[in-house]
C-alpha positions as CSV (number, residue, x, y, z in Angstrom):
1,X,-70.4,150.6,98.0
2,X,-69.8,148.0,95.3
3,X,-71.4,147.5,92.5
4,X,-72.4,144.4,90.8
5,X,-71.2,143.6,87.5
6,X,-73.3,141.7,85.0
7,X,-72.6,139.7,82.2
8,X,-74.9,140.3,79.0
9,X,-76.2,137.1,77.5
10,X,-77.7,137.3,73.9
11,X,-81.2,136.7,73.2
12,X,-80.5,133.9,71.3
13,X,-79.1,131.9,74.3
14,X,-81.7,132.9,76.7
15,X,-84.1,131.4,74.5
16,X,-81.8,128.5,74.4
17,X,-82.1,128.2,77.6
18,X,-85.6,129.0,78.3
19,X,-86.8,126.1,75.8
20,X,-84.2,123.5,77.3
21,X,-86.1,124.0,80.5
22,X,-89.2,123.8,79.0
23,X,-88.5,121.1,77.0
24,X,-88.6,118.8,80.4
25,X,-92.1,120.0,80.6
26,X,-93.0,118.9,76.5
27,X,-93.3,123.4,75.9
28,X,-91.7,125.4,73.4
29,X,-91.0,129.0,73.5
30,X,-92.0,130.7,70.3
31,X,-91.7,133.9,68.1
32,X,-94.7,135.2,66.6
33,X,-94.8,136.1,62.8
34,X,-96.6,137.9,60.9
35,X,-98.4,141.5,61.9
36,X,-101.9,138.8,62.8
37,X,-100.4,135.9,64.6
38,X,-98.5,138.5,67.2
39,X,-101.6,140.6,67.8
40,X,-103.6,137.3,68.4
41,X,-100.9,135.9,70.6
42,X,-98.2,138.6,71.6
43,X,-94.8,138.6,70.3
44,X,-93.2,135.5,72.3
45,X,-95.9,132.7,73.4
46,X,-95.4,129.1,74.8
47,X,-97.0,125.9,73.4
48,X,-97.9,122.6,74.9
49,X,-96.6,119.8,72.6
50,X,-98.3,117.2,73.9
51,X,-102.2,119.5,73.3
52,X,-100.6,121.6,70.4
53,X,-102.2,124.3,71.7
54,X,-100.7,127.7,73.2
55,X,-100.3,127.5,76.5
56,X,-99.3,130.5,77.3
57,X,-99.9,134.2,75.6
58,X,-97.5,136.9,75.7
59,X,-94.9,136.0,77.3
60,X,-91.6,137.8,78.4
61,X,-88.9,135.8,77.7
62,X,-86.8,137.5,80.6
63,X,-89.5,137.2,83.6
64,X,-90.0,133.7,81.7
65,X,-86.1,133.0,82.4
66,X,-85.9,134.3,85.4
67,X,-89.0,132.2,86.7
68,X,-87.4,128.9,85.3
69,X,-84.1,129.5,87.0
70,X,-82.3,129.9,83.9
71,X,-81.0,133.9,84.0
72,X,-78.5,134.4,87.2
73,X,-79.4,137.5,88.9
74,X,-75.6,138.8,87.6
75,X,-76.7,138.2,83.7
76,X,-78.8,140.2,81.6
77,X,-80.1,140.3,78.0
78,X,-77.6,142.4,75.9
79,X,-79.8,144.7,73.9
């Protein structure tokens, strides 16, 4: 039986990546700060550009990355 190795990419990138996609789509990825903004919103949440207004509310970046195409099923976020 073989195993499949995977490649850990840092958070960092994978929001890299995640925002380059959504970029084509005029969406941003973004943190929440502050204790209120992140119980309003959640900790990661996307905004429409062209509205300024969230678009979506908390978000996980992987299942995000994963749904854009932009995490190979042989990478994963290093912790």
């Amino acid at each position: 039986m073989t195993r499949v190795k995977t490649i850990p990419i840092t958070k960092r990138a994978l929001l890299q990546r995640i925002n380059r996609a959504l970029n084509k789509e005029d969406r941003q990825l973004k943190k929440a700060v502050g204790a209120r903004l992140q119980q309003n919103v959640g900790e990661y949440y996307v905004v429409d550009l062209r509205l300024n207004a969230v678009a979506m509310l908390d978000v996980d970046p992987v299942e995000l990355a994963r749904k854009l195409d932009v995490l190979q099923p042989w990478e994963r976020v290093a912790s």
